[in-house]
DSSP file (Angstrom, degrees, kcal/mol; ACC not computed):
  #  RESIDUE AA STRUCTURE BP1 BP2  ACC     N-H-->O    O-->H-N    N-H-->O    O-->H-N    TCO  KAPPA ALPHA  PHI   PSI    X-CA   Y-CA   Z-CA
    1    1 A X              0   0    0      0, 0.0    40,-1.9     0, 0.0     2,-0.4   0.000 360.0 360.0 360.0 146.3  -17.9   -1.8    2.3
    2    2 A X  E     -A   40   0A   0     38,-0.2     2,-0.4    36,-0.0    38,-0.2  -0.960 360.0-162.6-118.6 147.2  -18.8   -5.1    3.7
    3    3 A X  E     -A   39   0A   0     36,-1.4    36,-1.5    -2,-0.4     2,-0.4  -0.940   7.7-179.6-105.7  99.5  -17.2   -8.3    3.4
    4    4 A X  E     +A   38   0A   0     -2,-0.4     2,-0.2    34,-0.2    34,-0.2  -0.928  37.2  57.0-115.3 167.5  -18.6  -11.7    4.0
    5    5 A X  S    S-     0   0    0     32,-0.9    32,-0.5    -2,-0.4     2,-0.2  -0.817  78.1 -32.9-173.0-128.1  -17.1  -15.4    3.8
    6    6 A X        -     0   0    0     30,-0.3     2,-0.4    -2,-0.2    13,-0.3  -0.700  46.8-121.0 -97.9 166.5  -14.2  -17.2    5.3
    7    7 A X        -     0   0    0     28,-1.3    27,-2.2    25,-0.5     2,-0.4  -0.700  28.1-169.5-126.3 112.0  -11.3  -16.4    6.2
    8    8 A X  B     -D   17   0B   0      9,-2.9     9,-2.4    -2,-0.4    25,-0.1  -0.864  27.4-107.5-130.4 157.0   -7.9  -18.1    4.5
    9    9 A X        -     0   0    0     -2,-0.4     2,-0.4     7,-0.2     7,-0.1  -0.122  36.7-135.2 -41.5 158.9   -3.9  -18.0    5.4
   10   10 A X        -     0   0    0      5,-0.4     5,-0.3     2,-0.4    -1,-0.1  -0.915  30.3 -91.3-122.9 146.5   -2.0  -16.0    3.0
   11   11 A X  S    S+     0   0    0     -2,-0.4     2,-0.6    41,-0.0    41,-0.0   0.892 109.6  59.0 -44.2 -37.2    1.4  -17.1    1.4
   12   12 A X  S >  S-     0   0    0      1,-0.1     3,-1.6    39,-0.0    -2,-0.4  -0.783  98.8 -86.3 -83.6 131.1    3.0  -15.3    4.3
   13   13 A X  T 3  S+     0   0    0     -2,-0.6    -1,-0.1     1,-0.3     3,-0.0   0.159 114.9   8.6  -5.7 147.2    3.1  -15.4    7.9
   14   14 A X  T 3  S+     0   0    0      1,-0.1     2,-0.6    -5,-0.0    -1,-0.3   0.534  94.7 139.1  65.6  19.3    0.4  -13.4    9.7
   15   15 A X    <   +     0   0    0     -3,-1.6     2,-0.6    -5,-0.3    -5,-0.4  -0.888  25.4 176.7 -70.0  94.3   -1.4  -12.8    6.0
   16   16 A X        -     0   0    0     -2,-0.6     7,-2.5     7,-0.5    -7,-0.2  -0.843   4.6-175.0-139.2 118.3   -5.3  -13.2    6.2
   17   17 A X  E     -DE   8  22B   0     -9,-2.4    -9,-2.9    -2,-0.6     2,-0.3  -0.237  15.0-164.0-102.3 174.6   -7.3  -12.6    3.1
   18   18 A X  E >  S- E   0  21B   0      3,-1.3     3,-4.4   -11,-0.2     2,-0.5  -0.869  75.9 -32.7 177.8 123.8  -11.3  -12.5    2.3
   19   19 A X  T 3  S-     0   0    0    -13,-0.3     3,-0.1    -2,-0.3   -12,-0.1   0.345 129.4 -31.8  -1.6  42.4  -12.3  -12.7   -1.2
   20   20 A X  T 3  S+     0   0    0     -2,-0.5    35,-1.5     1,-0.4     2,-0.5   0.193 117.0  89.9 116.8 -16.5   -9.4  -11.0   -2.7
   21   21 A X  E <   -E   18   0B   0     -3,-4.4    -3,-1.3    33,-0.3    -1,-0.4  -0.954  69.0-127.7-136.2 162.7   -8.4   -8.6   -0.3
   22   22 A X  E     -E   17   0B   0     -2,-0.5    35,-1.7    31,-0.2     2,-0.4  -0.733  29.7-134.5-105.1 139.1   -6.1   -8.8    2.4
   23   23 A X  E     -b   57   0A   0     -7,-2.5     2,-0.6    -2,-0.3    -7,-0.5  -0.731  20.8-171.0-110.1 130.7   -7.6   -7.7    5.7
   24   24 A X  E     +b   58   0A   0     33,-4.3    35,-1.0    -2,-0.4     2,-0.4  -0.814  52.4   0.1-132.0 138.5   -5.8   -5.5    7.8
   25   25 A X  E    S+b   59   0A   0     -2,-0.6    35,-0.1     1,-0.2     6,-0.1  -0.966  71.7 115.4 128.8 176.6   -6.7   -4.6   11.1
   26   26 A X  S    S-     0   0    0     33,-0.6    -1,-0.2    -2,-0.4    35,-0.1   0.632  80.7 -38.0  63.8 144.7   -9.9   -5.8   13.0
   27   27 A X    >>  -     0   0    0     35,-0.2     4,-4.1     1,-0.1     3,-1.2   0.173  52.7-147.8 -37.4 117.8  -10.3   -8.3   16.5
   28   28 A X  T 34 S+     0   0    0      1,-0.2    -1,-0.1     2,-0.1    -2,-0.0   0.763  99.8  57.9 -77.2  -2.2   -7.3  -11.0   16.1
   29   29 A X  T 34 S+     0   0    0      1,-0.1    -1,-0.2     3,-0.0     3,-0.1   0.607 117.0  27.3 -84.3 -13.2   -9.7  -13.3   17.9
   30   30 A X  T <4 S+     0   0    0     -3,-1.2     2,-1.7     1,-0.1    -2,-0.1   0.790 114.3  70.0-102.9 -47.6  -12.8  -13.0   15.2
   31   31 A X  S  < S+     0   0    0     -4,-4.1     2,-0.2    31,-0.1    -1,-0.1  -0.384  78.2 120.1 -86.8  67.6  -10.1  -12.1   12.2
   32   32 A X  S >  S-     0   0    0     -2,-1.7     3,-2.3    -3,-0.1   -25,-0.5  -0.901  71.5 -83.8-114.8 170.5   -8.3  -16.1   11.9
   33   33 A X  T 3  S+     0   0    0      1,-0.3   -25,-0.2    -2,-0.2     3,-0.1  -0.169 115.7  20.7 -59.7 174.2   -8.0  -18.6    9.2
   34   34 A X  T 3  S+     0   0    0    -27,-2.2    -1,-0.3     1,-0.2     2,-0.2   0.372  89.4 133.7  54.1  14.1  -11.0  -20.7    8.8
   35   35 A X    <   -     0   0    0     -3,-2.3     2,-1.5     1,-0.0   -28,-1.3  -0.640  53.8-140.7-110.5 137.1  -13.0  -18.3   10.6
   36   36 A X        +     0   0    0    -30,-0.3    29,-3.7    -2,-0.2   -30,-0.3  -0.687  44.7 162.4 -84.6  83.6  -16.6  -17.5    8.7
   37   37 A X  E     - C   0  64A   0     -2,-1.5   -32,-0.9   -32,-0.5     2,-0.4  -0.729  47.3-136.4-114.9 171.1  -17.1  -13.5    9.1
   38   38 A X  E     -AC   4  63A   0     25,-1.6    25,-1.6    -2,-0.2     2,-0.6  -0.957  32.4-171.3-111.8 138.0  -18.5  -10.5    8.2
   39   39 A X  E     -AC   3  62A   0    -36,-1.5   -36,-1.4    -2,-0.4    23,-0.2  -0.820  13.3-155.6-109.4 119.4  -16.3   -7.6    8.0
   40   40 A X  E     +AC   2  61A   0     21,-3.5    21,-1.1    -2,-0.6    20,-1.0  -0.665  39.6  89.0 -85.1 152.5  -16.4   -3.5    7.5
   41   41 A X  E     - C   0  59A   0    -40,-1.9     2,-0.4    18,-0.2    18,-0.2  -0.998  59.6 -64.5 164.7-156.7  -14.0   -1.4    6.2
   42   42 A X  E     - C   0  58A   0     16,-2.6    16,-2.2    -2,-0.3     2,-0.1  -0.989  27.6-126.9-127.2 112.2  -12.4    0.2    3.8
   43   43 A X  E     + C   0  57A   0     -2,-0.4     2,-0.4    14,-0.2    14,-0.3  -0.485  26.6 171.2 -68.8 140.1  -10.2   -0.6    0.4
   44   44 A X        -     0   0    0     12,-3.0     3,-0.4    -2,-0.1    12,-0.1  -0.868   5.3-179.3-150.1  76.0   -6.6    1.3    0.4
   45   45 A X  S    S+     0   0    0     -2,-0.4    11,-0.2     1,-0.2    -1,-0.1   0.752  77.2  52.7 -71.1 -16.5   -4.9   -0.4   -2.7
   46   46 A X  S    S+     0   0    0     10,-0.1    -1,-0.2     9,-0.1     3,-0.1   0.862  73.6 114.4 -67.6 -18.4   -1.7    1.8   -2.0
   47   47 A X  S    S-     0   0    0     -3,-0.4     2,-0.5     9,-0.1     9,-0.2  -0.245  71.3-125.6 -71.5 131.5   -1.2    1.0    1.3
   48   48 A X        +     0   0    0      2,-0.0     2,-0.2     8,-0.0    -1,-0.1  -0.708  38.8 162.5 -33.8 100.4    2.1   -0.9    1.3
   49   49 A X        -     0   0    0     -2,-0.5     7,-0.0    -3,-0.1     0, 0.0  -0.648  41.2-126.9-143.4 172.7    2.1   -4.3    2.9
   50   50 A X  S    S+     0   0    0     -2,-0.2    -2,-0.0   -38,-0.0   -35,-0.0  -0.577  88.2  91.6-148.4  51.2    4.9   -7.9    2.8
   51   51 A X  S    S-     0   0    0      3,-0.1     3,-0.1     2,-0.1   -36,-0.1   0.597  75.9-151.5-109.3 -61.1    2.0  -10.2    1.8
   52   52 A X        +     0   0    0      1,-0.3     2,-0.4     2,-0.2   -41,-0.0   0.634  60.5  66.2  93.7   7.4    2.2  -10.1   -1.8
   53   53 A X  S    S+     0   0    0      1,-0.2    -1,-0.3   -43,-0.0   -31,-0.2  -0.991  75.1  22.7-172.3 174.9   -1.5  -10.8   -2.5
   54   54 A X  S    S-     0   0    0     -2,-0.4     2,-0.6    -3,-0.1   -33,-0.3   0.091  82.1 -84.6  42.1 175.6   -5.1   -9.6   -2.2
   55   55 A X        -     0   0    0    -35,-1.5   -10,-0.1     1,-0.0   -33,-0.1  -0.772  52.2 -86.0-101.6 125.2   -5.8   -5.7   -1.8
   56   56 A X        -     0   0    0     -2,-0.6   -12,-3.0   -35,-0.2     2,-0.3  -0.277  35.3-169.8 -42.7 115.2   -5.8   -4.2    0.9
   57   57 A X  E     -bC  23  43A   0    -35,-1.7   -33,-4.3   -14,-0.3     2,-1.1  -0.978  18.3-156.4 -80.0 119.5   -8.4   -3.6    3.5
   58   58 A X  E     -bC  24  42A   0    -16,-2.2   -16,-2.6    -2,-0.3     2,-0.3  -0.730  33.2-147.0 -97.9 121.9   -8.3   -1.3    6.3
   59   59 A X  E     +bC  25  41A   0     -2,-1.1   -33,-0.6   -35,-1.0   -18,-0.2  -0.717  21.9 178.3 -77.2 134.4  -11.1   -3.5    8.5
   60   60 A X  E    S+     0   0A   0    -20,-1.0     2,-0.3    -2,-0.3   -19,-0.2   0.739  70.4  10.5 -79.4 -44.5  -13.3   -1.2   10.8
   61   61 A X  E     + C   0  40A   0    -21,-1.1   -21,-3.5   -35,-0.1     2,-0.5  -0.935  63.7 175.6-156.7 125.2  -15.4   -3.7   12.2
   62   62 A X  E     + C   0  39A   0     -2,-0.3     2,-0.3   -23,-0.2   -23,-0.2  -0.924   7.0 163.3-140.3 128.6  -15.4   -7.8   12.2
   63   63 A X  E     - C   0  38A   0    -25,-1.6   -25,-1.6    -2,-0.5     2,-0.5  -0.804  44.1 -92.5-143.5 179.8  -17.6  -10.0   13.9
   64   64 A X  E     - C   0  37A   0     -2,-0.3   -27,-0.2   -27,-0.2     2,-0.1  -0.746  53.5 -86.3-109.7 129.4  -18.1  -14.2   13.0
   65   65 A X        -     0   0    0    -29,-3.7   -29,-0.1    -2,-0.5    -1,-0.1  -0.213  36.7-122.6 -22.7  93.2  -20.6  -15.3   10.7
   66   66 A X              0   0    0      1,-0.2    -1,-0.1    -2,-0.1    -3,-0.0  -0.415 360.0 360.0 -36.4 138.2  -24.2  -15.9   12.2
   67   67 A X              0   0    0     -3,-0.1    -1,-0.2    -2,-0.0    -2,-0.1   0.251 360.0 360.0 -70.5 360.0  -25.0  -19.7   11.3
């Protein structure tokens, strides 16, 4: 599955969500807040996590939004 838009903080520390799911995983240097990307990967709504929001995405592959 692919993911595009920006990238925002999550109510927790080290939380960073993409239109509803919380990405986990993928280059911490492409994957910050404010960041415009596109992302691969996978959705794993069981996976366990201590954000508290969005669904989980295990990211494969994340690179920054061509302009």
């Amino acid at each position: 599955m692919t993911l595009h838009g920006t990238v925002e903080a999550g109510v927790e520390a080290g939380c960073l969500l993409l239109n509803g799911y919380l990405l986990l995983g993928g280059d911490h240097d492409v994957v910050v807040a404010g960041a415009e990307v596109v992302v691969e990967g996978t959705p794993a709504p069981g996976t366990m996590t201590t954000c508290q929001q969005g669904i989980p995405f295990h990211v494969t592959k994340a690179e920054r939004a061509r302009p």
